[in-house]
PATIZA-991980 format. One record per residue (C-alpha): x, y, z. Coordinates in nm, 4 decimals, m for minus. Layout:
<atoms>
+----------+----------+----------+
|       px |       py |       pz |
+----------+----------+----------+
|        X |        Y |        Z |
...
+----------+----------+----------+
</atoms>
This chain:
<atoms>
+----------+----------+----------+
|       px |       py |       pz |
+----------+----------+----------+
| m10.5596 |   3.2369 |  m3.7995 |
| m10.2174 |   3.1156 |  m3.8625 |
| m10.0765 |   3.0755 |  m4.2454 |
| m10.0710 |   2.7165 |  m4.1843 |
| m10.4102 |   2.6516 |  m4.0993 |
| m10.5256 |   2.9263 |  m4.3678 |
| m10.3750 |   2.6923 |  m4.6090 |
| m10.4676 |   2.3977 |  m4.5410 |
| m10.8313 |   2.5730 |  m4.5653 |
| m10.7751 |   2.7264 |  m4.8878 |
| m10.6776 |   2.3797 |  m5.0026 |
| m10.9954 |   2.1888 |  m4.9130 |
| m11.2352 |   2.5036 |  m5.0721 |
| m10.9765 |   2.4428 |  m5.4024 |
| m11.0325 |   2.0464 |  m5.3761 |
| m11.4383 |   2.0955 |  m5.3146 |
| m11.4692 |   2.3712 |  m5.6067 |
| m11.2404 |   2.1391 |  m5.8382 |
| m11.4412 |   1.8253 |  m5.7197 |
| m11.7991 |   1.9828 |  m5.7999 |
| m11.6483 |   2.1368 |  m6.1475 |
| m11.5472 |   1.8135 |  m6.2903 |
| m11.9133 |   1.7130 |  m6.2911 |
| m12.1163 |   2.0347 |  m6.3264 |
| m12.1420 |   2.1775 |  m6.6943 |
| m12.3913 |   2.4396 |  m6.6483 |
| m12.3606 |   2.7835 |  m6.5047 |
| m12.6033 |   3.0541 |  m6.4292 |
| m12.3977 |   3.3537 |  m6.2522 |
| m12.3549 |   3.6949 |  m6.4234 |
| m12.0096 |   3.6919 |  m6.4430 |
| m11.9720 |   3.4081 |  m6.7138 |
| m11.8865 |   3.5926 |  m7.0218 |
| m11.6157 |   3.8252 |  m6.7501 |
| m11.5111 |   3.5341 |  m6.6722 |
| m11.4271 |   3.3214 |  m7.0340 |
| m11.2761 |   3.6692 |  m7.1233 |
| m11.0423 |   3.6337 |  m6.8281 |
| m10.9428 |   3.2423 |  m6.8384 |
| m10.8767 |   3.2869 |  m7.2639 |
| m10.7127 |   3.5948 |  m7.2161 |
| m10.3441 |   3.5746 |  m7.2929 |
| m10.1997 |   3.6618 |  m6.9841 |
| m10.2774 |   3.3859 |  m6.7296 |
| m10.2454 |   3.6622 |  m6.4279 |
| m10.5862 |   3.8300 |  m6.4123 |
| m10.7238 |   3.4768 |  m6.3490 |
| m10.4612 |   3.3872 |  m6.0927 |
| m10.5585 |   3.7477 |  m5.8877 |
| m10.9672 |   3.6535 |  m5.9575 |
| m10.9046 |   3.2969 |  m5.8129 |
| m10.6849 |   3.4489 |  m5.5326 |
| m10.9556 |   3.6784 |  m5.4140 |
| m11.2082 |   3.3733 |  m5.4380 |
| m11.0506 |   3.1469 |  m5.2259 |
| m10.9918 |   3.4251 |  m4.9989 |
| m11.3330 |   3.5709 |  m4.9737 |
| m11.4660 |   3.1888 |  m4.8762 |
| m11.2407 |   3.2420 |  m4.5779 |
| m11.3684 |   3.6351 |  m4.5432 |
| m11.6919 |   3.7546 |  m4.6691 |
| m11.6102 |   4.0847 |  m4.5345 |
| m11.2568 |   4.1366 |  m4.7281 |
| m11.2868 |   4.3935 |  m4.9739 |
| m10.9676 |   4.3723 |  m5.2531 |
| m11.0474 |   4.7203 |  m5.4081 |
| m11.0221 |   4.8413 |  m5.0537 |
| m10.7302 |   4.6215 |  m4.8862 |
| m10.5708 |   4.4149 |  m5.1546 |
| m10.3088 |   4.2841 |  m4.8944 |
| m10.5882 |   4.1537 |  m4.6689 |
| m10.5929 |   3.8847 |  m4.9458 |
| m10.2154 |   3.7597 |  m4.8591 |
| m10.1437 |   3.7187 |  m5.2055 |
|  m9.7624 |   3.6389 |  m5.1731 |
|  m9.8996 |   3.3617 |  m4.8985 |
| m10.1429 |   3.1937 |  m5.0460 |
|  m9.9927 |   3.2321 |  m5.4368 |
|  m9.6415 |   3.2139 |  m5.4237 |
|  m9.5816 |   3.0087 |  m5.1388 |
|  m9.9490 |   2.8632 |  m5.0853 |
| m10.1725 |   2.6436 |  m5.2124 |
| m10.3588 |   2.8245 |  m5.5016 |
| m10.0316 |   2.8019 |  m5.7305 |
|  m9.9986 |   2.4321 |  m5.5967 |
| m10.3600 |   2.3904 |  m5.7239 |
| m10.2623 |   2.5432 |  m6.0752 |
|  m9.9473 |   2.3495 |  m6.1061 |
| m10.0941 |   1.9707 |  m5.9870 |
| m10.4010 |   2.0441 |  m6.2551 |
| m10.1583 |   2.1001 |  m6.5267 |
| m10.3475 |   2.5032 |  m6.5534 |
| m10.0418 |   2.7702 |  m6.7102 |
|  m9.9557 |   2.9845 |  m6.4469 |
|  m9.7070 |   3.2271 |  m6.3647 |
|  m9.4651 |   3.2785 |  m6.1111 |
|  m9.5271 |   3.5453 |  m5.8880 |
|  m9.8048 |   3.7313 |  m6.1180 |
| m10.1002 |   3.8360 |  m5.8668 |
|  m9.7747 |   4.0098 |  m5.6503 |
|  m9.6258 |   4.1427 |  m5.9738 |
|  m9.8911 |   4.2691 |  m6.0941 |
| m10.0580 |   4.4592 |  m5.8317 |
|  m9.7724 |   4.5588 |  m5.6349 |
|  m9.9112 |   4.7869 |  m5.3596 |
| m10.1869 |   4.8768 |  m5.5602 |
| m10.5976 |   4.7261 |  m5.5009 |
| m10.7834 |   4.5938 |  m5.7412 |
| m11.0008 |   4.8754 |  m5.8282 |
| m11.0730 |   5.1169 |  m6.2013 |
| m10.7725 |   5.2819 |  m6.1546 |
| m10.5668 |   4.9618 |  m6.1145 |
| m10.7214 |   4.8374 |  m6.4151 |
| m10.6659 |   5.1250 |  m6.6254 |
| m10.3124 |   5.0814 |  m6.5977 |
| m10.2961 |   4.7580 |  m6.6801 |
| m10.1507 |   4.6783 |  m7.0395 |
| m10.4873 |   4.4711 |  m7.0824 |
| m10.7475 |   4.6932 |  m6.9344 |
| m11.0344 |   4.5234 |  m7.0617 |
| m10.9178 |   4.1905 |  m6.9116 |
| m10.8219 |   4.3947 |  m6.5852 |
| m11.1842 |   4.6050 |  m6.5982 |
| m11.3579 |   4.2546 |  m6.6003 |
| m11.1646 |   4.1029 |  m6.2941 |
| m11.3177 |   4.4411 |  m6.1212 |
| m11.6506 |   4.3687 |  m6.1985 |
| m11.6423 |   4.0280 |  m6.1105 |
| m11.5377 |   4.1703 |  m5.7739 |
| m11.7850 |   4.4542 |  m5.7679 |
| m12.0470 |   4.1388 |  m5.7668 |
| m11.8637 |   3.9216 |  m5.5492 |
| m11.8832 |   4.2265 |  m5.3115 |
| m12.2008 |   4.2760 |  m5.3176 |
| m12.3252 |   3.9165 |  m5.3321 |
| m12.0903 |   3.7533 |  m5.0463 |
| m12.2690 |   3.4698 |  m4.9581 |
| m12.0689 |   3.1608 |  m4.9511 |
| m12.2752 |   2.9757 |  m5.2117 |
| m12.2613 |   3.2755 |  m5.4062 |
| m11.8619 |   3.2910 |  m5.4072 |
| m11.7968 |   2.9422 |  m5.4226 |
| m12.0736 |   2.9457 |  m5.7416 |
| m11.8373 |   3.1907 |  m5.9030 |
| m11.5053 |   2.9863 |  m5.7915 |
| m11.6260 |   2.6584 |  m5.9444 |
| m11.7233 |   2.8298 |  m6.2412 |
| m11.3844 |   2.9765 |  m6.2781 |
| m11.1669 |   2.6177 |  m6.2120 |
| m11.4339 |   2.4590 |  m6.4476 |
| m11.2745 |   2.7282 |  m6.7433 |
| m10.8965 |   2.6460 |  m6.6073 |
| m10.9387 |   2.2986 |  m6.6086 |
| m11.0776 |   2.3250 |  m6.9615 |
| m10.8025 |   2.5451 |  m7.0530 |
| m10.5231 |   2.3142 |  m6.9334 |
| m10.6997 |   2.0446 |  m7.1681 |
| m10.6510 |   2.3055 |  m7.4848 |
| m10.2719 |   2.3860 |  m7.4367 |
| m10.2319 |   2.0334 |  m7.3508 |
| m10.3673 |   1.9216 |  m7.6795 |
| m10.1131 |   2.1576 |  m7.8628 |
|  m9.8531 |   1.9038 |  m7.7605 |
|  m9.7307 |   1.6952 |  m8.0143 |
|  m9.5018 |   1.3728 |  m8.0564 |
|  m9.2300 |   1.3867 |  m8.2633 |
|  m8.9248 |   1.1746 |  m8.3397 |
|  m8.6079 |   1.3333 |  m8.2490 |
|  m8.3574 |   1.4647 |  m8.4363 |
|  m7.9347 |   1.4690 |  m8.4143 |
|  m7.9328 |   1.6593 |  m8.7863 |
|  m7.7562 |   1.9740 |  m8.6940 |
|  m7.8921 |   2.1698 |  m9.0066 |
|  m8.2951 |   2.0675 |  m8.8864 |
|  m8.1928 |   2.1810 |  m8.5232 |
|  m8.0273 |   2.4804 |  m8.6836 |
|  m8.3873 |   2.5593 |  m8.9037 |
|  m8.5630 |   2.4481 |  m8.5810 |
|  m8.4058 |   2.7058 |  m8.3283 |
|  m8.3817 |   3.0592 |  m8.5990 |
|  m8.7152 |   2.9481 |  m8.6982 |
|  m8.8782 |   2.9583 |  m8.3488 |
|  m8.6643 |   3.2627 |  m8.2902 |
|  m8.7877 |   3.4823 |  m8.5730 |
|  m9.1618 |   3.3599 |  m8.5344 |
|  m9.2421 |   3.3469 |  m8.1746 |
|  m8.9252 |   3.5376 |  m7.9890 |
|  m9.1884 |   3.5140 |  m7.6753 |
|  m9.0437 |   3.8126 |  m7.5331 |
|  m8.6955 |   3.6916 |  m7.5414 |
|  m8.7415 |   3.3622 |  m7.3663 |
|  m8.7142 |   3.1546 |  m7.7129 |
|  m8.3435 |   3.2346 |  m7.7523 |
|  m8.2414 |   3.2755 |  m7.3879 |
|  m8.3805 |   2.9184 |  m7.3453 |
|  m8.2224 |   2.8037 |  m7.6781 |
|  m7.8828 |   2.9712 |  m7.5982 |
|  m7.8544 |   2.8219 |  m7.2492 |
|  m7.9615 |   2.4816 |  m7.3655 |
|  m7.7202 |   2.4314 |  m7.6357 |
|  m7.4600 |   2.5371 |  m7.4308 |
|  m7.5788 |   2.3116 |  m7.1121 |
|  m7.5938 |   2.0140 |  m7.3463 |
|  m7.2480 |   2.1131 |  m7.5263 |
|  m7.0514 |   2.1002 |  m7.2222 |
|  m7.2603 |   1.7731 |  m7.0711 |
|  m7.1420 |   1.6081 |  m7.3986 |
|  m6.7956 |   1.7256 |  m7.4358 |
|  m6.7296 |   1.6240 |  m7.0716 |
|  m6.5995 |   1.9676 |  m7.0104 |
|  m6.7400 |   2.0181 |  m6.7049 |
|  m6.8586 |   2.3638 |  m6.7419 |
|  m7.1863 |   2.4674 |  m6.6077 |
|  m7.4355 |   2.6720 |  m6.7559 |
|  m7.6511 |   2.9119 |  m6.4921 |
|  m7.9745 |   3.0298 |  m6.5208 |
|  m8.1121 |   2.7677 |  m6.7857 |
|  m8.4774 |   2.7847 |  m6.6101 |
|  m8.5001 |   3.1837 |  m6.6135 |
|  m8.7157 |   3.3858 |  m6.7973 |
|  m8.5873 |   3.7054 |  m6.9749 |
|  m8.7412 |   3.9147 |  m6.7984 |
|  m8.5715 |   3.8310 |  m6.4217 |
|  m8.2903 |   4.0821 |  m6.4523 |
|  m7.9338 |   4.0296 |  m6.3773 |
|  m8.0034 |   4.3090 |  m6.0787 |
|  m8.2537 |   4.0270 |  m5.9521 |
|  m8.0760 |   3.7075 |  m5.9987 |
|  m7.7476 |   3.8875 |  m5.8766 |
|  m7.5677 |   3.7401 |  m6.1672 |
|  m7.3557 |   3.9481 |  m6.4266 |
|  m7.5942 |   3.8570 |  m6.7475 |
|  m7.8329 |   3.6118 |  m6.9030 |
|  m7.6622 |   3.2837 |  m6.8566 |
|  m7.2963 |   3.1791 |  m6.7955 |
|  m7.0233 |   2.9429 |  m6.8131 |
|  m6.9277 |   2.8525 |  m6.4459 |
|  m6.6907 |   2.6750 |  m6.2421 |
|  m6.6511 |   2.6360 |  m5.8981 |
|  m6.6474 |   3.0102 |  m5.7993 |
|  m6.5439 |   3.1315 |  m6.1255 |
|  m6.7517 |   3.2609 |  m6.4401 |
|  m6.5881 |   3.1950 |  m6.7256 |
|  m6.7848 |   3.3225 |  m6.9635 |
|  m7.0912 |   3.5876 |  m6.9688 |
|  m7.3799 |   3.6365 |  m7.2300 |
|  m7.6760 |   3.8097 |  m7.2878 |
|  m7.8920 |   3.7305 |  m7.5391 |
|  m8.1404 |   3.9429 |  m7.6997 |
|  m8.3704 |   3.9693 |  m8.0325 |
|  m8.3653 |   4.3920 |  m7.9593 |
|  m8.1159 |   4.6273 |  m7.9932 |
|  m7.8500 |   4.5679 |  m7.7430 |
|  m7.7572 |   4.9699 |  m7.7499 |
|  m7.6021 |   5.2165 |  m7.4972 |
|  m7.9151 |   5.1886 |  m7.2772 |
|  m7.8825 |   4.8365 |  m7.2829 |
|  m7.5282 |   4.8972 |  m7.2126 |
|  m7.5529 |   5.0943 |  m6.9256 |
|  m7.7838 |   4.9008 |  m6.7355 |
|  m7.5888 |   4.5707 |  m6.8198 |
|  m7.2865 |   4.7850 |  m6.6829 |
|  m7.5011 |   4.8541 |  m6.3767 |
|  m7.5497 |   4.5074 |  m6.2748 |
|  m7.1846 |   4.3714 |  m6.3381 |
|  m7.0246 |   4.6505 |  m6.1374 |
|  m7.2517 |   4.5498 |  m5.8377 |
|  m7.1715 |   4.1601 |  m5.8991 |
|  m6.7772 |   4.2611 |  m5.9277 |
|  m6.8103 |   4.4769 |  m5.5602 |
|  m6.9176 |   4.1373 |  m5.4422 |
|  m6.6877 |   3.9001 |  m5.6328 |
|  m6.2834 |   3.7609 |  m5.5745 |
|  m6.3535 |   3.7032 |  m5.9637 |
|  m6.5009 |   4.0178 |  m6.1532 |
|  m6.6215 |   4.0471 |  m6.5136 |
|  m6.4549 |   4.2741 |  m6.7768 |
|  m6.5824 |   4.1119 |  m7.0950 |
|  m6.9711 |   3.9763 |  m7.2116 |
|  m7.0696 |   3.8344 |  m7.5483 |
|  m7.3758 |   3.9609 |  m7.6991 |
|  m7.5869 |   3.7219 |  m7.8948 |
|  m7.7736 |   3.8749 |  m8.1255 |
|  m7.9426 |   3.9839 |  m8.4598 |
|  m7.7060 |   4.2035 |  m8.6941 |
|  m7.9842 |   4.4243 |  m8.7177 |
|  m7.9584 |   4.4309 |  m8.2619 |
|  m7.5966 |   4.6170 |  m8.2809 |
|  m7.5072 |   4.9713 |  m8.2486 |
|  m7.2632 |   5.1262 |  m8.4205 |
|  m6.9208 |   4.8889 |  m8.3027 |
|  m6.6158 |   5.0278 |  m8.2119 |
|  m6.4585 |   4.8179 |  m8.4963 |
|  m6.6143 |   4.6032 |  m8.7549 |
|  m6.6300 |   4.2461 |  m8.6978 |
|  m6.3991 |   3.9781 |  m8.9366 |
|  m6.6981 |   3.7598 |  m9.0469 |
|  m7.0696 |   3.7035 |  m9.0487 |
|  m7.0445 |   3.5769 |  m8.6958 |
|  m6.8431 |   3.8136 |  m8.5207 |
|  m7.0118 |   4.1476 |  m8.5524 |
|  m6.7633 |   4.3642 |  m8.3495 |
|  m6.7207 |   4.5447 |  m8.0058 |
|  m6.7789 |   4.7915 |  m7.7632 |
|  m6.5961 |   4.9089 |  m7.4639 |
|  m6.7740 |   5.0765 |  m7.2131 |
|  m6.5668 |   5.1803 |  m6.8719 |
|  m6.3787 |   4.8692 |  m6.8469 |
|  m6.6416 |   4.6480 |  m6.9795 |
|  m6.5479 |   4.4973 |  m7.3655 |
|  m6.9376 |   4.3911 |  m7.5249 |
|  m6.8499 |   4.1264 |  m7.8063 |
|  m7.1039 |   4.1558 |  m8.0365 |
|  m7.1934 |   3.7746 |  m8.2189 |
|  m7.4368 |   3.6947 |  m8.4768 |
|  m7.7031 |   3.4758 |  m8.3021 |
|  m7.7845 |   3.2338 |  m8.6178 |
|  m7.4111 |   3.1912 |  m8.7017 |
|  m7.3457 |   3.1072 |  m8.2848 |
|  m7.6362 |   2.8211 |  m8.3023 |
|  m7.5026 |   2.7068 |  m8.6395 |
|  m7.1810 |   2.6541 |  m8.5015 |
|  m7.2066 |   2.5462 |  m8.1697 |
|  m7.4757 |   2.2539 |  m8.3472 |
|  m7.1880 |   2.1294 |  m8.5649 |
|  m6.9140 |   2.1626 |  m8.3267 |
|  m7.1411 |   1.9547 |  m8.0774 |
|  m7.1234 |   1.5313 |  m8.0854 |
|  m7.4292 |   1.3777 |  m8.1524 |
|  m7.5086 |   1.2892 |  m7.7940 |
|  m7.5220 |   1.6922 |  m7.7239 |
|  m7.7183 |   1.7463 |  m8.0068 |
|  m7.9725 |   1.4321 |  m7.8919 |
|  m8.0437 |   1.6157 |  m7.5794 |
|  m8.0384 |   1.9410 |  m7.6829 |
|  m8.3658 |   1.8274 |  m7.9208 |
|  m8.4922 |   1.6356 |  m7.6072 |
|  m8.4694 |   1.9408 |  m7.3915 |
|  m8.5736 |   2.1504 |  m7.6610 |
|  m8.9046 |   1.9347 |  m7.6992 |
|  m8.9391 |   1.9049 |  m7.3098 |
|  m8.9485 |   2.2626 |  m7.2833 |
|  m9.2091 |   2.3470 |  m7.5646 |
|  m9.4101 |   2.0458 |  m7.4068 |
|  m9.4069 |   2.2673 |  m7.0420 |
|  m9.7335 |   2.3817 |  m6.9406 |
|  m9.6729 |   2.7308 |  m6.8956 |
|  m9.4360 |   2.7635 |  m7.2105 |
|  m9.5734 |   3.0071 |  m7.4132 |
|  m9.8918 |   2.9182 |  m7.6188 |
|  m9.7158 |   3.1366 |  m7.9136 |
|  m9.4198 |   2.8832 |  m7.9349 |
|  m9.6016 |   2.5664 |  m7.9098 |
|  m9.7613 |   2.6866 |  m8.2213 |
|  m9.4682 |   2.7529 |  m8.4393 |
|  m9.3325 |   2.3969 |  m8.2954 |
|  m9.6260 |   2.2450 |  m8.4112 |
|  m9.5666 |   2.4268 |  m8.7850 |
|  m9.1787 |   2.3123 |  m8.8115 |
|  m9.2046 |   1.9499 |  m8.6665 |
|  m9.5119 |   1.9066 |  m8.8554 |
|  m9.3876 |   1.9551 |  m9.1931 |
+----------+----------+----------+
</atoms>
């Protein structure tokens, strides 16, 4: 069967199983308590690799995960098929590539799950499958599926109700509060104030008609520079040039951290008629090693030169205080419209719609 046609299969199960959970509020199978674990666990990937091997499995009876994992095409019908489709036009948080990332060449079996950082969650996706194996009729799987969408769909009513309106703001001390407050209380892994740092400076440069653009706005923290073939977190850019490079971090930035940053500009300068010998660190005082020199204020912390790489070491809350006063009031508009556009995002972190929902709710 060709991907295509797969698909567009896959698709019409999804639409049937969506169609007959919208109206159906009771379900019998064993797997409902695996399977309320799985949908209200934090991470949304153990349902995304449960719903994968559904859809599949209506397809294949016979297709065994904890056996041949990569019988299930996850890249194809996730990444670039119709299941993440599904998740994203029902408004259900999803990742990116998460049944891929997480399984890598592995099968979903007990010894997958036990390395899992949730192996609870992980242990009930197996035993869901363990059933699913063993009771492969099509009712029996599409039972299960419709159960499962019936939980997402519910789900993606929950986070959407953690969305509030609020009126926006230009008042560069409230955006300042806003921004170190959702930094120090939900960090989310480092997305808060890579998202935060690239959007004031995005919205800085649209309203100071600089045109300067800033790269990787949309990134999480976790793609790596090695990955995105780009020499840090975000930058300043010009046509073929990169003015300016930062990474931004709320953990120590220290000669690990260093050396691997090192690692990934010295394979962007091999490639580049422009290469990088300086990068500005933005982070928490308590983030620096021990500088080369000390810094002359509050906001610059100091330096280190490594090979002939100089790290400038600045003091996140003093950067956003500054660049939110140095920025007109039409930058600071839309940085609080981007801001709230961002925390409004489906698959934002559940975490920092929370602590949104403190601050703008005082």
């Amino acid at each position: 069967m060709r991907p295509t046609e797969r698909n567009e299969i896959i698709t019409k199960y999804l639409v049937a199983m969506h169609q007959s959970a919208i109206t159906q509020d009771i379900f019998n199978s064993p797997c409902e308590k695996a399977l309320i674990d799985i949908v209200t666990a934090k991470e949304p990937i153990y349902r995304e690799i449960l719903l994968c091997i559904i859809v599949q499995m209506l397809l294949n009876p016979r297709l065994k995960a904890c056996e041949n994992w990569y019988g299930f095409h996850p890249r194809g019908i996730y990444d670039n098929g119709p299941v993440k489709q599904f998740l994203l036009e029902n408004g259900i948080p999803h990742t990116k590539s998460g049944p891929l990332n997480i399984s890598k060449a592995t099968n979903i079996n007990k010894t997958w799950a036990e390395g899992r950082r949730s192996p609870a969650i992980a242990n009930q996706v197996v035993a869901i499958l363990s059933y699913l194996e063993t009771h492969n009729t099509f009712e029996e799987i599409q039972a299960v599926g419709v159960s499962l969408i019936k939980k997402l769909l519910n789900e993606a009513v929950r986070v959407q109700n953690l969305t509030i309106e609020v009126t926006p703001s230009e008042d560069p001390d409230y955006l300042a509060y806003i921004c170190i407050q959702l930094i120090n209380n939900a960090p989310d892994a480092g997305n808060t104030p890579q998202k935060i740092a690239a959007m004031i400076l995005k919205n800085y440069h649209i309203s100071m008609h600089t045109g300067v653009t800033v790269s990787r706005e949309n990134d999480k923290a976790s793609v790596t520079s090695t990955t995105s073939k780009k020499p840090g977190d975000i930058n300043e850019e010009g046509p073929g040039i990169i003015y300016k490079v930062y990474e931004i971090t709320v953990k120590a930035f220290d000669l690990n951290r260093i050396i691997d940053s090192y690692d990934c500009i010295t394979k962007y300068n091999a490639e580049s008629s422009a290469p990088v010998h300086e990068i500005i660190v933005l982070c928490r005082p308590e983030d620096c090693p021990t500088l080369d020199n000390s810094g002359h204020s509050n906001f610059y912390l100091g330096r280190i030169t490594y090979q002939d790489v100089i790290y400038y070491y600045w003091n996140i809350y003093e950067w956003i205080v500054s660049m939110l006063q140095q920025m007109p009031i039409e930058g600071r508009l839309l940085f609080f419209l981007n801001l709230s556009g961002y925390i409004s995002e489906m698959n934002t972190s559940e975490s920092v719609k929370i602590e949104w929902q403190r601050i703008v709710g005082q």
